[in-house]
N, C-alpha and C positions, 0 to 999 in steps of 0.2 A: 518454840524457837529452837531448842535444842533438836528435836527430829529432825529442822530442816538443817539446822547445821551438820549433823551426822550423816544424814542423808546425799547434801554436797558433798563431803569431804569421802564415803565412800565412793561416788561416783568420781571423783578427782581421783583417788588412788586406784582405782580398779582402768580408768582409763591411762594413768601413768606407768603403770604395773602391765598393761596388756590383756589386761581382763580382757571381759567381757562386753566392754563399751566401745574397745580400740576394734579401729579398724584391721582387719587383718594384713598382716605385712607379703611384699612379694611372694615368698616364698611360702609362707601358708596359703598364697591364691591360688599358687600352681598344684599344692596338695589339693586344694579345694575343685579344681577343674581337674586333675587325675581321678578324684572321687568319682564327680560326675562322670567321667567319659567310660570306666571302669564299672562304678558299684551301681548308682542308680544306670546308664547303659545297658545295663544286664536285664532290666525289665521293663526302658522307657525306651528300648531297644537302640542299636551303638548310633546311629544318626539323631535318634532324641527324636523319633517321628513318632514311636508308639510303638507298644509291643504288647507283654503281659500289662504294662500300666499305660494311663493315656501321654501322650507326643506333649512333647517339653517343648515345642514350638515357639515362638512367642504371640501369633494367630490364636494358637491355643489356649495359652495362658492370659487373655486380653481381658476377661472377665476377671481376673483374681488383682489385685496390688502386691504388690511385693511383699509387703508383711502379713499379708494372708497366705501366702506360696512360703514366707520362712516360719511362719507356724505348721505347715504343712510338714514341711519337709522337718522340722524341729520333733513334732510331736506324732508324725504318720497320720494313718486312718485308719483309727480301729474300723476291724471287721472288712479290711482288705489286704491286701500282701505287704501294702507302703509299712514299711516300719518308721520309729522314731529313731532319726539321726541325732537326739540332743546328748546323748554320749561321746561323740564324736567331733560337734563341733558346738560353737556359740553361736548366741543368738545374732550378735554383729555376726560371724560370719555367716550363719545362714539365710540373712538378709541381703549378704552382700551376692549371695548364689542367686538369691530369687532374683535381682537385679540384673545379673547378666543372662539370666533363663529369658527376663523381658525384652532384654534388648536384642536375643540372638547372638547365637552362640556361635564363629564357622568352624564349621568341621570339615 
């Protein structure tokens, strides 16, 4: 009973606090879509059709769920160019990336 209490109460403070649970706010969205059009752009090419890495399409990406695309993009693929963005962002926020990668992005 005590883990799940501990357990609650950090997830309570970590999403009250802006962790890691909280949604990203405005203005970390727009850094988040700078990212994309800028850092991954550079190899998923600047329309996100494909380049060095495959098309961020959302055609493309129809096979993966969104929490499969924010592990991706969280932790890369070793033994390809994709690196690990989990330096850079959270896990909420790079769920909430894979989310708008499925819905279509306009550029």
């Amino acid at each position: 009973m005590k883990c799940f209490r501990f357990a609650t109460y950090a997830v309570l403070c970590l999403s009250l606090s802006g962790g890691a649970l909280a949604a990203p706010t405005a203005d970390r969205k727009a850094e988040l879509m700078y990212l994309l059009a800028q850092d991954c752009g550079a190899c998923h090419g600047m329309r996100l059709k494909g380049g060095l890495g495959p098309s961020l399409k959302p055609e493309a990406l129809r096979q993966w769920d969104a929490e499969q695309l924010a592990q991706t993009i969280l932790h890369g693929r070793p033994g390809t160019p994709m690196p690990p963005w989990s330096p850079f962002m959270s896990h909420q926020e790079a769920l909430w990336l894979a989310q708008q990668l499925k819905e279509g992005i306009s550029q």
